[in-house]
GUTOR-255270 format. One record per residue (C-alpha): chain; residue in one letter; residue number from 1; z, y, x. Coordinates in pm, 1 decimal. Example, Ala and Ser with C-alpha at 12.3 -4.5 7.8 and 13.67 -1.06 7.14 Angstrom:
- A | A | 1 | 780.0 | -450.0 | 1230.0
- A | S | 2 | 714.0 | -106.0 | 1367.0
This chain:
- A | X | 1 | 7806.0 | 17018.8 | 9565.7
- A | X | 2 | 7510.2 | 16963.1 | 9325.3
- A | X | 3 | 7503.6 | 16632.9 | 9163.0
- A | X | 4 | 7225.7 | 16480.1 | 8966.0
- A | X | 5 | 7163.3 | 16123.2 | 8786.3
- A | X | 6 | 6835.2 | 16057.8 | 9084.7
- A | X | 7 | 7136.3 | 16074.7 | 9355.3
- A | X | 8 | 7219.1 | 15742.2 | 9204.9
- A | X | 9 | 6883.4 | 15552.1 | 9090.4
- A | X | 10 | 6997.9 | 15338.5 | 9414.0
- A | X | 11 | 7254.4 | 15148.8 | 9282.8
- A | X | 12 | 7091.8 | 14950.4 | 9030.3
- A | X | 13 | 6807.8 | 14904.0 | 9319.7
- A | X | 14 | 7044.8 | 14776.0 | 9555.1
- A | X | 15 | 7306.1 | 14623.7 | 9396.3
- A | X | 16 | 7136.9 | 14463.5 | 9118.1
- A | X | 17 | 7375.9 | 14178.9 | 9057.9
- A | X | 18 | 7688.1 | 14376.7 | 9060.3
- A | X | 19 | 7480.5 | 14604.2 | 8814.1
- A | X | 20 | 7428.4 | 14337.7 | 8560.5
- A | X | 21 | 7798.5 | 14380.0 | 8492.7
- A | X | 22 | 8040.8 | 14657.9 | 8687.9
- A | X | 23 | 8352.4 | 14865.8 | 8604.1
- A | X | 24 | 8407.9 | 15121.4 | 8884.5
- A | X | 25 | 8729.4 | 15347.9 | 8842.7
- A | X | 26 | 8794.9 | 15588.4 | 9140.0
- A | X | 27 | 9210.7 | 15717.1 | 9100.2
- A | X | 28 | 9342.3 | 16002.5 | 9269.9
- A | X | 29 | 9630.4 | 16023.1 | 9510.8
- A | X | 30 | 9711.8 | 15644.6 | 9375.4
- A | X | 31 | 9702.5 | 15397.4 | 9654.3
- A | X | 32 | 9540.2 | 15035.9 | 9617.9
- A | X | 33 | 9897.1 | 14872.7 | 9628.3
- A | X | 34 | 10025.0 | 15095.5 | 9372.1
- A | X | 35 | 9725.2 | 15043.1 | 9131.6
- A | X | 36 | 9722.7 | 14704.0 | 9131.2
- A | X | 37 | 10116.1 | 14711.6 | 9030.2
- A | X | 38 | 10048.3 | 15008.3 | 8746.4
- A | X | 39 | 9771.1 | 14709.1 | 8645.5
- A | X | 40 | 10022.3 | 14408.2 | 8657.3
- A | X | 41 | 9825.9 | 14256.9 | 8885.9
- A | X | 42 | 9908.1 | 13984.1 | 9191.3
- A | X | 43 | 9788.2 | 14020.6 | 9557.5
- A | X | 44 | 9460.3 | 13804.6 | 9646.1
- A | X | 45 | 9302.0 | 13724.4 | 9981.3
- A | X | 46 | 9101.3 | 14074.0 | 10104.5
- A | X | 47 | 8735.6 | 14070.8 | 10107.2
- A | X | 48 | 8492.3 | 14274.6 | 10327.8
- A | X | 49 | 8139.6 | 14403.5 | 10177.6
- A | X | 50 | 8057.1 | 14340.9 | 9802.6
- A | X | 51 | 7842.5 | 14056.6 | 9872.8
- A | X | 52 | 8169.8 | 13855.6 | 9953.5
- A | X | 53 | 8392.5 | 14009.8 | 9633.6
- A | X | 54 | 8071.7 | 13913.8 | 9377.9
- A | X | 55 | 8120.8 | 13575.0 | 9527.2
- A | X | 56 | 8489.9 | 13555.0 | 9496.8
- A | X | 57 | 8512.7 | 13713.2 | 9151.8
- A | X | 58 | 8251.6 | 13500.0 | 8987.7
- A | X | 59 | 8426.2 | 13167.5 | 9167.4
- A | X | 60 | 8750.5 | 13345.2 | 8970.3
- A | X | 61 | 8813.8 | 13277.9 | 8661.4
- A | X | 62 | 9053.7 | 12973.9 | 8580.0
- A | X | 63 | 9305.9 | 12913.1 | 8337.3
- A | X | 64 | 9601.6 | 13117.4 | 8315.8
- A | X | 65 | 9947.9 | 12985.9 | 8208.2
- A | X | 66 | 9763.4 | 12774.6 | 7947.3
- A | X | 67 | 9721.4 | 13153.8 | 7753.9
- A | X | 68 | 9508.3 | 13329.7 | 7972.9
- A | X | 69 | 9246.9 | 13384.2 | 8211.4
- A | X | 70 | 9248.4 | 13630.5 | 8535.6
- A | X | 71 | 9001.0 | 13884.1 | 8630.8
- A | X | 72 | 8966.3 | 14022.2 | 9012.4
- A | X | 73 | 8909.5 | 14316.6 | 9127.5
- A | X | 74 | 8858.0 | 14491.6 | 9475.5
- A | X | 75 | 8995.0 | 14811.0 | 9595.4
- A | X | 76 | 8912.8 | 15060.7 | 9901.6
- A | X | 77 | 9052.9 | 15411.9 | 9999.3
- A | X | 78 | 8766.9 | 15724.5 | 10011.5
- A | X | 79 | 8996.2 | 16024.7 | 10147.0
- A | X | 80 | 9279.7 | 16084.0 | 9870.7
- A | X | 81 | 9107.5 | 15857.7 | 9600.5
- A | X | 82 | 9083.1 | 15490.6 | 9533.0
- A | X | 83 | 8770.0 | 15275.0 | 9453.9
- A | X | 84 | 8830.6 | 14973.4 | 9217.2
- A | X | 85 | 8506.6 | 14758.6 | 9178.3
- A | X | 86 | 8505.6 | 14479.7 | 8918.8
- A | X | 87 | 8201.3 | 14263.3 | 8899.6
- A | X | 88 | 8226.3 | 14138.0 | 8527.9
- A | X | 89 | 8530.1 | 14301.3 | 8466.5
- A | X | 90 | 8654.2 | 14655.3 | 8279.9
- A | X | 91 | 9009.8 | 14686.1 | 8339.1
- A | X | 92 | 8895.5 | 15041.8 | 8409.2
- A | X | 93 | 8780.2 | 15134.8 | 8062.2
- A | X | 94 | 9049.0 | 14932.6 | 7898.0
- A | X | 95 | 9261.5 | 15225.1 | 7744.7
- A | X | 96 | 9549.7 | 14974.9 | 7654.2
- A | X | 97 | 9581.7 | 14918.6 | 8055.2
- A | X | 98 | 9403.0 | 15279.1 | 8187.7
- A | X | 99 | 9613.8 | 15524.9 | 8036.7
- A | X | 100 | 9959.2 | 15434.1 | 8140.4
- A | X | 101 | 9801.3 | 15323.7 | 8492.8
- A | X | 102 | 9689.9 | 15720.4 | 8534.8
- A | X | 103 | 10051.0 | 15862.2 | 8512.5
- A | X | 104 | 10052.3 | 16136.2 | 8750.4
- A | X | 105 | 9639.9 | 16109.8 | 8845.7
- A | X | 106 | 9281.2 | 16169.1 | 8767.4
- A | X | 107 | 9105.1 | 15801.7 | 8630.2
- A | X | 108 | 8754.9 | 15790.3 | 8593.5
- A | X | 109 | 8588.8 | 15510.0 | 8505.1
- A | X | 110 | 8230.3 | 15361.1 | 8331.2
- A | X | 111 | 8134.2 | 15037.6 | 8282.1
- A | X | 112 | 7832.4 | 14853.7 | 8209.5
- A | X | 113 | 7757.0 | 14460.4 | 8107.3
- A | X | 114 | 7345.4 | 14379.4 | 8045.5
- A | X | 115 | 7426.5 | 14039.7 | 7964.0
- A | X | 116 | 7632.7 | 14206.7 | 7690.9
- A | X | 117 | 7313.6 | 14429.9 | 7496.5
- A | X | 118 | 7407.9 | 14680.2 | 7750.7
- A | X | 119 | 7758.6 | 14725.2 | 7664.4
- A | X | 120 | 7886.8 | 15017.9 | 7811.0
- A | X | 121 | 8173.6 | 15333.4 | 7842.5
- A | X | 122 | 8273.5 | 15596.1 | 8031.7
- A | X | 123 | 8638.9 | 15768.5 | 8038.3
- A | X | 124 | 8793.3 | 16026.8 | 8193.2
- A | X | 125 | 9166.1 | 16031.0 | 8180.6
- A | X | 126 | 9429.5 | 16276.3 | 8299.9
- A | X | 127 | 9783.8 | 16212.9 | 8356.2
- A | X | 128 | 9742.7 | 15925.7 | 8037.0
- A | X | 129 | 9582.0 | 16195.7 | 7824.4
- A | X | 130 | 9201.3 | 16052.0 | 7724.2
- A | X | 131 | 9001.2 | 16340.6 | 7762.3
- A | X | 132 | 8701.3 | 16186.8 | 7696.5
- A | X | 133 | 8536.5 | 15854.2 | 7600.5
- A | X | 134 | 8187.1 | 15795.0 | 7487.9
- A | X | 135 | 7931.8 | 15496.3 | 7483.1
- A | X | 136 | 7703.2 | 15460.9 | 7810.9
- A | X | 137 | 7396.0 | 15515.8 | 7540.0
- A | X | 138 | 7533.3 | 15723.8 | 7281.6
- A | X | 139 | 7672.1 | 16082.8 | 7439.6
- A | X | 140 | 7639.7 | 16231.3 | 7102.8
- A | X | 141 | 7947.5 | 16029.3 | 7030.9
- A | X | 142 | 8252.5 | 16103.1 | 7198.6
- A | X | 143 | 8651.7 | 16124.8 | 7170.1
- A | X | 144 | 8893.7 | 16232.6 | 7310.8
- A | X | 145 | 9149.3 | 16538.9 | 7364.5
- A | X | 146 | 8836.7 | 16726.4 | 7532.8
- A | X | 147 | 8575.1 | 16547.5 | 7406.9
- A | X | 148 | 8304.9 | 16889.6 | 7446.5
- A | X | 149 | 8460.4 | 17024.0 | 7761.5
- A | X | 150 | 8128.5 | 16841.0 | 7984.3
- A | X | 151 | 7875.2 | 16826.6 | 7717.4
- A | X | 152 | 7643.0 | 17045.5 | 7890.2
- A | X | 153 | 7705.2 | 16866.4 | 8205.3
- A | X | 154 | 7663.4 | 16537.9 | 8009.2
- A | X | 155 | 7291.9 | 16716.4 | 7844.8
- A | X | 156 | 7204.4 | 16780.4 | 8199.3
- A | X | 157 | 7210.0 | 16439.8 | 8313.8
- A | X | 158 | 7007.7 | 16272.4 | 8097.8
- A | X | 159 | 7258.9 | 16064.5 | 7902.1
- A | X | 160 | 7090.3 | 15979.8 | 7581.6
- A | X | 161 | 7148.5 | 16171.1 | 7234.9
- A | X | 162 | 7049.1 | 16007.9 | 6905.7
- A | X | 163 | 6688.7 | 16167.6 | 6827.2
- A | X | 164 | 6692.6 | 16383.4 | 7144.0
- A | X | 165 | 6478.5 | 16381.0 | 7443.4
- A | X | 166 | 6617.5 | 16258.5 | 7752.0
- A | X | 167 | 6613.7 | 16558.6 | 8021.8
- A | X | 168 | 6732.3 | 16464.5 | 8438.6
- A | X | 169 | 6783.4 | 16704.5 | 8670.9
- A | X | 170 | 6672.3 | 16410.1 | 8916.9
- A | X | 171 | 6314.8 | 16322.5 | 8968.3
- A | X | 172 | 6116.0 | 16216.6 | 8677.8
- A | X | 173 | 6183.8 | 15890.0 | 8507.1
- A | X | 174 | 5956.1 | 15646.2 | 8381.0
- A | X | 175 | 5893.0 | 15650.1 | 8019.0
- A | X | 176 | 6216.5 | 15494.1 | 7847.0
- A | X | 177 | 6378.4 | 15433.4 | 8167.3
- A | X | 178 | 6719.8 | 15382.2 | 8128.7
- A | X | 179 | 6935.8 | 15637.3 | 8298.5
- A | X | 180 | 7284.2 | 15522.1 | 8179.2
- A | X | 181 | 7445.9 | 15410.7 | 8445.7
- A | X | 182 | 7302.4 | 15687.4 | 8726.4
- A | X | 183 | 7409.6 | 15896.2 | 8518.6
- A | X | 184 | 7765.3 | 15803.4 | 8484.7
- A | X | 185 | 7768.1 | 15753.2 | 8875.8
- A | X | 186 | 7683.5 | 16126.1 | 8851.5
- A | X | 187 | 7927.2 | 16226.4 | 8610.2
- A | X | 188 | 8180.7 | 16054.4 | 8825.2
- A | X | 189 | 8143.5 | 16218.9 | 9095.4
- A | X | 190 | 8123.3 | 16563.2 | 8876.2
- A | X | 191 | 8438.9 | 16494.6 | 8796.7
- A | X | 192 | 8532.9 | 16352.0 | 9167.6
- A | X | 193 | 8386.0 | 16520.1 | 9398.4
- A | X | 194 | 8339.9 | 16204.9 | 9576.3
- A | X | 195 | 8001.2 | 16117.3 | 9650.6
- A | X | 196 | 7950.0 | 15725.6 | 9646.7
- A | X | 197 | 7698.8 | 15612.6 | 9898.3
- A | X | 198 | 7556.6 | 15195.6 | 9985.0
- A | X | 199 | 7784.6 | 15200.4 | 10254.0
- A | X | 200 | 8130.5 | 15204.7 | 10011.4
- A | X | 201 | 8003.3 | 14858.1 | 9859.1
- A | X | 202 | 7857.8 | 14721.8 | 10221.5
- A | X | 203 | 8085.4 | 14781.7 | 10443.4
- A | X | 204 | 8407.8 | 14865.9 | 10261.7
- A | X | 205 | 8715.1 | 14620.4 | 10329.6
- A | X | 206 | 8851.4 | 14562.9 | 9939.7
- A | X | 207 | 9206.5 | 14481.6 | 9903.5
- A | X | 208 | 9199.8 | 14258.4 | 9624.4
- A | X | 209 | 9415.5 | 14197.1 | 9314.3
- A | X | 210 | 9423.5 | 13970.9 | 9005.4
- A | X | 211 | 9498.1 | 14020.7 | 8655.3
- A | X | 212 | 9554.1 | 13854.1 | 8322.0
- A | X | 213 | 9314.2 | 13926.9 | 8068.8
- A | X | 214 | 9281.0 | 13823.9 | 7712.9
């Protein structure tokens, strides 16, 4: 399967409020119910379509045991992998949380906020070993145990290197158009094989979970 960063110039089209600020982590062979107890998190009411988890996890946040707030998240099932989708959230990219969650899998996750300077990460984990981690905006930057292993898949899809041109194997961008996040829904599924489409934010039914965060 050929993947490139124009396969996913739909997302921020479509879903521009979940864009503003997203994690996405797809696990595999982990199902939702096990996730959300690897992520300490409690059971909360299921929601169908993203339209009706933005609302929910925006309505969310409250007080936690006087320390704390809680975050939700939604989770769906695509073949042997699961889907966690966090409007304003990045339990996905937090490494403290991620890597002992991935015992056993494959966790890929990226993460954008725009009403955070465009905050962003990608990470690819295996079996709690961080292969890779790099800013949204700055490839030329990464760690991990394999930090080089993708690069020319990474150069390929555009993500930006200090002082380099940007280069897409999808159709041409505008000038300075920001390819970030296509891009990481490409490297995803590079790393996946799963191929993300409207209909698993539309129409999925998310089993939901909460967690305390800092």
């Amino acid at each position: 399967m050929t993947v490139s960063t124009g396969d996913y110039m739909w997302f921020e089209e479509r879903f521009q409020d979940l864009a503003d600020s997203y994690c996405l982590t797809l696990v595999h062979e982990v199902p939702p119910t096990e996730l959300m107890h690897r992520l300490g998190g409690r059971p909360e009411p299921v929601r169908t379509g993203i339209a009706a988890l933005l609302e929910a996890a925006y309505d969310f946040y409250a007080p936690f045991g006087g320390t704390g707030m809680r975050t939700l998240f939604g989770m769906t099932s695509i073949g042997p992998w699961t889907l966690m989708v966090e409007p304003n959230g990045c339990l996905g990219v937090d490494e403290e949380r991620a890597l002992p969650a991935s015992v056993g899998s494959r966790w890929i996750s990226h993460y954008d906020n725009n009403n955070a300077n465009n905050d962003g990460s990608f990470l690819w984990v295996e079996n709690t070993d961080r292969r890779l981690q790099f800013d949204l905006r700055d490839a030329g930057c990464r760690n991990g145990s394999r930090p080089n292993e993708l690069l020319e898949v990474i150069r390929s899809l555009g993500f930006e290197f200090p002082e380099e041109p940007i280069t897409t194997d999808g159709p041409d961008p505008a000038p300075d158009a920001d390819l970030a996040v296509a891009a990481a829904f490409a490297l995803a599924e590079h790393l996946t094989q799963v191929r993300l489409k409207p209909s698993h934010f539309d129409e999925a039914t998310f089993i939901c979970g909460s967690a305390e965060i800092e």
